[in-house]
N, C-alpha and C positions, 0 to 999 in steps of 0.2 A: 385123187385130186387130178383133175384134169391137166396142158397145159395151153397157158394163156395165150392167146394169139392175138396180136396187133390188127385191127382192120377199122377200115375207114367208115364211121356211123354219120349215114345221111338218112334214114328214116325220120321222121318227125313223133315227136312224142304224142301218144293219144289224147285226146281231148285239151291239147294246149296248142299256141302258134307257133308256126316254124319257127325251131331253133337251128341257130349255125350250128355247119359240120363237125364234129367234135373225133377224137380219136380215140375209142372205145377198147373194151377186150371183152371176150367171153368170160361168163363167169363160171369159177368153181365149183366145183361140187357143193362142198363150204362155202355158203353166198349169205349175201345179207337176207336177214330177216324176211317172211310174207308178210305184208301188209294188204287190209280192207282197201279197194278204190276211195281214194279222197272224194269228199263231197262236194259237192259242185258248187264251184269257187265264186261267194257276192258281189257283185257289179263286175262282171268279166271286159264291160265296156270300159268303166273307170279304170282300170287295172291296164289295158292295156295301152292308153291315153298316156298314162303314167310313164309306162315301159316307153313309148315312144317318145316323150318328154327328155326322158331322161337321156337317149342319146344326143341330145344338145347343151344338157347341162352337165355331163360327166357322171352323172348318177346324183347328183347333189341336189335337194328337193328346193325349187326356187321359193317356196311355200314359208318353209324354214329358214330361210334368209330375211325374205321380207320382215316375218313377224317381227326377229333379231331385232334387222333398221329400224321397223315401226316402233318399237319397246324405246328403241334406245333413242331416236328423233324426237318422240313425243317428251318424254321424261327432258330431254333437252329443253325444248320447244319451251316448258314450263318452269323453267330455273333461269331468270333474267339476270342474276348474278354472276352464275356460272357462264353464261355467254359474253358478259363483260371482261370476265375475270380470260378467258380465250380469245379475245379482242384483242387486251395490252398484251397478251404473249404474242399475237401475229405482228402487232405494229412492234413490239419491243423487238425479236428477231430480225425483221424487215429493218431496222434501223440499226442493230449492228450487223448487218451482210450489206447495207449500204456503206457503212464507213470502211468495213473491208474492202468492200470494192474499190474506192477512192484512193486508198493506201496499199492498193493492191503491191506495189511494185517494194514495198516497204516492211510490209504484213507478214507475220513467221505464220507459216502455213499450220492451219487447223485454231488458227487463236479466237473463230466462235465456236465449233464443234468437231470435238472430233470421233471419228469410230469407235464402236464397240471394240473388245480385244477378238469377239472370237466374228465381226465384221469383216472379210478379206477384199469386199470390191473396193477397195479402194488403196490398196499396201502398194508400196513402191515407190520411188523418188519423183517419178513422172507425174504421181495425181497430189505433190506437195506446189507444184509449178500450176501461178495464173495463166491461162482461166480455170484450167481446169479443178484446182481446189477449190476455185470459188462455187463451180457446179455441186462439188460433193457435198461442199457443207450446205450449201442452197438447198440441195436435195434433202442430206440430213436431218436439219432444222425443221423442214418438211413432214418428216417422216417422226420426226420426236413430236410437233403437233399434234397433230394426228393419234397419237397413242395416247397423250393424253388430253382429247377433245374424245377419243373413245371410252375409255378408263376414268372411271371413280365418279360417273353420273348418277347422281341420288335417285334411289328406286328402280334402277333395271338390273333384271336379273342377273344374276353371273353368268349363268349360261348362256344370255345374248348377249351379254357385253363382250366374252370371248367370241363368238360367233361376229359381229361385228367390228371387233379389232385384229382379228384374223382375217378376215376377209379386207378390211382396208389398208392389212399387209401386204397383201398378196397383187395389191393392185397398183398400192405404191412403189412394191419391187420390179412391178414390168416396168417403170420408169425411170427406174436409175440408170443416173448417165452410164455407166459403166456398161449396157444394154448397146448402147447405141457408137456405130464408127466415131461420127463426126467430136462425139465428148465424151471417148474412151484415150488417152493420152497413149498407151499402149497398144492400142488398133493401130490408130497413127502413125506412130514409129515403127511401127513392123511394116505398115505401107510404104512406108518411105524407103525402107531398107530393103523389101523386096520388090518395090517396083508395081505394088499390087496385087503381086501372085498371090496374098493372102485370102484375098476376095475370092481368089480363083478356087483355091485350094477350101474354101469356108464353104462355096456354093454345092465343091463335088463331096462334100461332108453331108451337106444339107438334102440332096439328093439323093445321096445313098441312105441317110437314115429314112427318106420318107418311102423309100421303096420297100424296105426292109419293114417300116412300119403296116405294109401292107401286102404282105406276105407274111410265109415262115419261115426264112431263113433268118440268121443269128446275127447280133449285131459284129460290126466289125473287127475281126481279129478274135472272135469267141470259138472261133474255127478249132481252134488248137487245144482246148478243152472238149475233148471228147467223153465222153459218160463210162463209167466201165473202165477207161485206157488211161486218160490224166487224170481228172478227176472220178471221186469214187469206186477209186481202183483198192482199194485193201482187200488183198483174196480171200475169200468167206465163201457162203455158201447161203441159199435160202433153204431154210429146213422148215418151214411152214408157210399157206396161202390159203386166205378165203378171199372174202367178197372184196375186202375193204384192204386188209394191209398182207403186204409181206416181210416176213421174219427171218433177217441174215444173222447169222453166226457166222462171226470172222473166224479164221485160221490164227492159234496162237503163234507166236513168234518168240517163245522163250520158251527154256526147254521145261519148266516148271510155271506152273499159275497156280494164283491166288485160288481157296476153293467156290468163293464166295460170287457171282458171272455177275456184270454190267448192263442192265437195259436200258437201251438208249429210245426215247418216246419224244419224236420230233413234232413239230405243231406241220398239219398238214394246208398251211397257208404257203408253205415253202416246201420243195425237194428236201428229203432229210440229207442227204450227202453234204448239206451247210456244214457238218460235224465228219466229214470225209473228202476231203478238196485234195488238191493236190497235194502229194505225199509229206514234203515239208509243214503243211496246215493242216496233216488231219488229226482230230482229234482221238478215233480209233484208231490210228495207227499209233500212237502216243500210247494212249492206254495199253493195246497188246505188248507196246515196247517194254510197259511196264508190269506184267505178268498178270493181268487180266484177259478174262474171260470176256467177250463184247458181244452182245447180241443188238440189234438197230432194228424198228421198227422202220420199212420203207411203205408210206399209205400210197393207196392208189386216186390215180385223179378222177377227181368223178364229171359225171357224162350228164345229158338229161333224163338216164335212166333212174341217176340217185338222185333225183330230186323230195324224193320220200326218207330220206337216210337225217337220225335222227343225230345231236349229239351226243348222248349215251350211248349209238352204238357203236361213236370209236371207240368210247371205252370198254365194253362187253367185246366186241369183235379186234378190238387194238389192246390193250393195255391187260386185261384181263384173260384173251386170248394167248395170246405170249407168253404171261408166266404159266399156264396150261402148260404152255411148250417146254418154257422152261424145264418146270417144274419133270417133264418125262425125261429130261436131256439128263439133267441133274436132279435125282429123285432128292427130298428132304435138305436141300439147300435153300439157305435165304438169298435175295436178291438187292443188291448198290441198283437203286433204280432211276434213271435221270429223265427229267422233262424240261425243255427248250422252248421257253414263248407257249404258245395257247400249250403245247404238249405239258407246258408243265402243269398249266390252269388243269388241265384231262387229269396229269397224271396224282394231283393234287386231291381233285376229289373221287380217283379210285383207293386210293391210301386213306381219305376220309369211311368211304362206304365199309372197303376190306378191316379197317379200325372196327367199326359197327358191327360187323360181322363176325370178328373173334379172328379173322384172316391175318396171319403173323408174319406172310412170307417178306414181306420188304425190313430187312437191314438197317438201308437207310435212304434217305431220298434228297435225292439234289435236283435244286430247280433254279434255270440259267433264264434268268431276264424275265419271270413270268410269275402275273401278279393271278391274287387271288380276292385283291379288292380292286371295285372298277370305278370309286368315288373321286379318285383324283388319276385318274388312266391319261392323263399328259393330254395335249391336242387333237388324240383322237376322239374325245369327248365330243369335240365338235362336230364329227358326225356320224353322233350319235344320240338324238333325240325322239319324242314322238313321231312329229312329220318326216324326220329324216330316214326312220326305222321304217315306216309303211311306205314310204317313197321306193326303197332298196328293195322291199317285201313284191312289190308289182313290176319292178325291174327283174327280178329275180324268176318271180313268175311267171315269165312267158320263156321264157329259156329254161328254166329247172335248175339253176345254177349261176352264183356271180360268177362272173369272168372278169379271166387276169386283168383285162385294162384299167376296170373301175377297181381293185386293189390295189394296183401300180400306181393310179393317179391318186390317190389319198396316200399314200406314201411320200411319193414326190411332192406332194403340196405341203409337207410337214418341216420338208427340207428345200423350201423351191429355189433358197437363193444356193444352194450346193449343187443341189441335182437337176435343175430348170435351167436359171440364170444364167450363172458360170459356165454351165456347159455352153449354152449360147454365145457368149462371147468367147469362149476359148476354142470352141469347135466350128463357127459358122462364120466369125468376124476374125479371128486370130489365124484361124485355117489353119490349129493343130489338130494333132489326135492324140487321144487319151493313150498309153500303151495298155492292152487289156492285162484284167488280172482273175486271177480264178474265183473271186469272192464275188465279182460283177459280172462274171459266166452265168453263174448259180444264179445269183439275184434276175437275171432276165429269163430263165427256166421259172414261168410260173406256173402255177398251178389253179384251178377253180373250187369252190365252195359248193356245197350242195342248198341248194332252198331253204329245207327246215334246218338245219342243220345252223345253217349261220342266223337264219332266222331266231332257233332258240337261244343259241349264243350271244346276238345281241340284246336279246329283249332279259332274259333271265340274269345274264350276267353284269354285262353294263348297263343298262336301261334300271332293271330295279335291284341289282348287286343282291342277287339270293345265295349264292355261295356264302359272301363274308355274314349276312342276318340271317344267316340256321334258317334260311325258307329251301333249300336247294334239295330234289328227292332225286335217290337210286333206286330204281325197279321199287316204286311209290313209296315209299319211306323216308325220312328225314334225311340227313347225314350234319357232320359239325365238324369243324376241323380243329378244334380241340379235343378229339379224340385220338387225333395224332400223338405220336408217341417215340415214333424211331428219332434217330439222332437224323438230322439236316444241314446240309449245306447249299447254300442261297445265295448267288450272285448277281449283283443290280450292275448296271455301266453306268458311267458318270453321266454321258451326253445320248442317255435315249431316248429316242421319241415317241416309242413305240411301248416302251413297260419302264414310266419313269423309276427312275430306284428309291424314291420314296413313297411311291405307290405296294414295290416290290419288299419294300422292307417293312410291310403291316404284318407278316408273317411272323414276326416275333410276337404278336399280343393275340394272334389268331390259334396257334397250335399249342402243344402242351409239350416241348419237348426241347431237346440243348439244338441251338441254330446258332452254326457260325456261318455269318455275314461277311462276305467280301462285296466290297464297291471297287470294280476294276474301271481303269481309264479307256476311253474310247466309246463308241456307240451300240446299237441291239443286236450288228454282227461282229464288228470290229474286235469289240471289247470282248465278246464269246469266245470267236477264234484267233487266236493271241498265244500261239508258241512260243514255247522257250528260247529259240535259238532268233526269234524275232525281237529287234532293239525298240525301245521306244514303251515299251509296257509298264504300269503299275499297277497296284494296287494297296489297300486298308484293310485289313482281318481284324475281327474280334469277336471272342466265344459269350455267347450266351446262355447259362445254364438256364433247365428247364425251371425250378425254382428261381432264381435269381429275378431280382426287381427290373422290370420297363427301361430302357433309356431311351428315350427320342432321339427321332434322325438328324436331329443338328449337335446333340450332344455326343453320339455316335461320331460323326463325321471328327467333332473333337476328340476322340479320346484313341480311336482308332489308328495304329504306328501303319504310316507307308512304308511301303516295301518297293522296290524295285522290281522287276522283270514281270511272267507270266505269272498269274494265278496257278495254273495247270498244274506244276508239282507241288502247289500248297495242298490242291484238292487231291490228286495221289497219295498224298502220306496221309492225310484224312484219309482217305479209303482203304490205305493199307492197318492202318493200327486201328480201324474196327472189321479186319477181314483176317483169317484164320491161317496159318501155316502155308507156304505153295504144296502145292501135290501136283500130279501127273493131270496134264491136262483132258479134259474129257471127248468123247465121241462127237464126230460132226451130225447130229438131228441124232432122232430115235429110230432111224430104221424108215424107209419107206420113199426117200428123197428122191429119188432117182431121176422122177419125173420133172424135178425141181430144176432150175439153173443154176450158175452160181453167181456170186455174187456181181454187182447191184440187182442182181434179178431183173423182169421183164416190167414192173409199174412204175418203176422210176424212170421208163422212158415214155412215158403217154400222157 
């Protein structure tokens, strides 16, 4: 095995357009698959039209919005009742925010509308005080309109109705007052109290993010999370490397382990170290604490050389590859195998195939936030449809690869009044600064997709959901996730947006096997990485045997006892009383490493 070397790739990919400078590495000996040259791609003019489109729309196919409006205008257009019937609610509102306003001085604040619970723009004594309540509810009233003048119009689709009620979210929230100095009550008062230096202090925020936005250096104060030193620091070792991933084996930390080893299969939409942050969050360092064996998949980011890299072959060269390795490290042991978000979607249908196959080595398998049906996948639904899929497909294809920003911005649009808004007026108008934290180090370490790769992901998986309908094939053959069998452990977060938890929790009528379910509090990362010694955590456990009858996810939610603190030692003592005696810990790799680094290895920084 060779080793890797960092160097700056500015060649252009053959027979496609300049792609941006990407930072590359030589490959291993162990490289991905040879492939046939792809065939010469139909309407290369359209395609690149597209591509260039899309840098003005954010990747978002303007095609696919129309149709949304169109769907939902027309079907309007044709319901005179239902327009009357949004008529008397505009004048009905309009005339109690008129009598508010009158009695402004008399009016117990929020007495026509008030916020949502989990609403924050508007909290504090300052937005109870005319005029300014009067703007919020103004706004609100607004904004509840609107949702439902979008919602419950006869004959439009669900999928445009959300597409259309999302998007008229998203336009309504650039407009709340809470946005803007002059009818933010708390902009104000910090003006007052500083003399204005907020403005000053908001401007040099504003400037430093747009610099930074255009560049590579790290956002402000992410300085101090270094890769390898703060975060990702658990000493280990890589004891294997191909094309695609490297494979660390941490260093035990007790003088006996478990016999049974940990593999850890990270989705590679993100740096896997989400599961290794600073020492206080890491989730392997937890586990070694706790006489485990930890092995981590770290993928490599790919370049526009992997523009040909298929989904199947993270799993053959990831998932499938590692227990190889395993399996030399620790000859005839089974494997506690974990997948994290899409890692666990991977790791989900190499467990379905290796079932298929007679393949016994996995124990048992835990999958953290990651679904295996994509029929209700929360808000990312919305983009993802026809137009939207072949929109991303000729974006993708003139680079060989999505890029982090159009992942970032479907993100952030999921969450805009948290992660948009708010920061806007807290950082730009308020002229604070966030203190950094290691969880929003990570989060801005992104990473890129390969073409085919997220191409078949989205079309196979959410597009026509062939995993959860037995259409889905391993090296051309079926698979079924009823074929599953080991014992599981499965955890949804209450507030995801990214693998809602009752998307995540169809895993009970999909496989054949005892699944205990935790719904922990918190969101896709929050809720994951949630230590023990961190306050503020909860969670619901309850066992499902593999016999045992169906319960749905609202009867679940009832019947389920909360618990206080981290999930984390619930899933430890699950791991422990299906894992075998400790023994002496075993060899770092099979012999041959040398050439290897140690841990975080050399892909988790490219």
């Amino acid at each position: 095995m060779s080793v890797v070397q960092l160097v700056p790739r500015t060649e252009e990919p053959a027979g496609h357009p300049s792609a941006d400078p990407v930072v590359s590495v030589d490959r291993p000996t162990e490289s991905l698959p040879a492939r046939p040259a792809p065939p010469s791609e139909p309407y290369p003019l359209d395609r690149a039209f597209h591509a260039s489109l899309a840098r003005f729309t954010g990747g978002i196919s303007p095609l696919a919005l129309s149709l949304a409006w169109l769907d939902w205008s027309s079907h309007l257009a044709a319901a005179p009742q239902r327009q009357m019937e949004m008529s008397r609610k505009a004048v009905r509102d309009m005339g109690r925010l008129l009598e508010s306003v009158a009695h402004a001085p008399t009016q117990k604040p929020w007495s026509v509308i008030e916020p949502q619970e989990r609403d924050r723009r508007f909290r504090g004594a300052q937005w109870e005080a005319p005029p300014f309540n009067l703007f919020a509810q103004a706004f609100l009233l607004t904004e509840r309109w609107w949702h439902d003048a979008t919602t419950g119009v006869r004959g439009v689709s669900p999928a445009n109705e959300a597409i259309v009620e999302f998007s008229m979210r998203q336009m309504l929230d650039m407009l709340a007052p809470s946005n803007f100095a002059a009818t933010n009550p708390l902009v104000l008062e910090k003006a007052l109290q500083s003399g204005g230096e907020n403005f000053v202090f908001g401007w040099q925020n504003w400037y430093s993010d747009l610099v930074r936005l255009h560049s590579t250096a790290k956002p402000a104060g992410d300085e101090q999370f270094v890769v390898g030193k703060t975060v990702a620091a658990s000493p280990g070792k890589v004891v294997y490397r191909n094309g695609l991933m490297e494979l660390i084996q941490y260093h035990p930390t007790t003088a006996q382990v478990r016999p049974e080893p940990i593999l850890i299969v990270p989705a590679w939409i993100m740096k896997y170290y989400i599961l290794d942050l600073s020492p206080q969050n890491s989730l392997v360092r937890y586990l070694t604490g706790q006489g485990f064996t930890v092995f981590a998949i770290s993928w490599r980011n790919p370049d526009a050389q992997d523009r040909d890299v298929a989904f199947d072959d993270y799993g053959k060269l990831g998932v499938m590859a590692a227990l190889d390795m395993i399996g030399r490290i620790l000859p005839d042991r089974k494997v506690h195998a974990l997948g994290y978000c899409l890692g666990g979607t991977l790791l989900s249908i190499a467990a379905a195939a290796m079932a298929r196959d007679g393949d016994k080595r996995l124990d048992t398998i835990t999958l953290l936030a990651a679904q295996t049906d994509f029929t209700e996948a929360g808000e990312l639904t919305l983009f993802v449809n026809e137009s939207q899929v072949a929109f991303l497909e000729d974006m993708m294809w003139q680079h060989g690869y999505l890029d982090t920003t159009q992942m970032a911005g479907a993100f952030q649009l999921l969450r805009s009044n948290e992660l948009i808004w708010s920061r806007l007026s807290h950082d730009y108008l308020m002229g604070e600064s966030t203190a950094p934290i290691d969880l929003m180090a990570w989060n801005a370490d992104a990473t890129r997709l390969p073409y085919r790769m997220h191409s078949e992901y989205l079309r196979k998986l959410f597009l026509h959901n062939d995993l959860a309908e037995g259409r889905y094939r391993v090296e051309d053959r079926s698979i079924s996730l009823s074929d599953i069998h080991a014992p599981m452990f499965v955890v949804g977060t209450l507030a995801d947006h990214v693998a809602p938890w009752r998307s995540v929790y169809k895993i009970h009528y999909q496989v054949d096997a005892d699944v205990t379910f935790v719904l922990t509090s918190g969101g896709h990362n929050a809720g994951v990485v949630a230590p023990p010694d961190q306050p503020g955590h909860s969670y619901q456990v309850l066992i499902k045997a593999a016999d045992a009858p169906y319960v749905g996810p609202d009867e679940w939610l009832k019947q389920a006892p909360r618990l206080e603190g981290s999930w984390w030692p619930e899933w430890a003592g699950w791991l422990a009383a299906r894992s075998g005696a400790p023994c002496d810990p075993p060899q770092i790799g099979a012999g041959g490493v040398d050439g290897l680094p140690d841990a975080p290895g050399d892909y988790v920084h490219n």
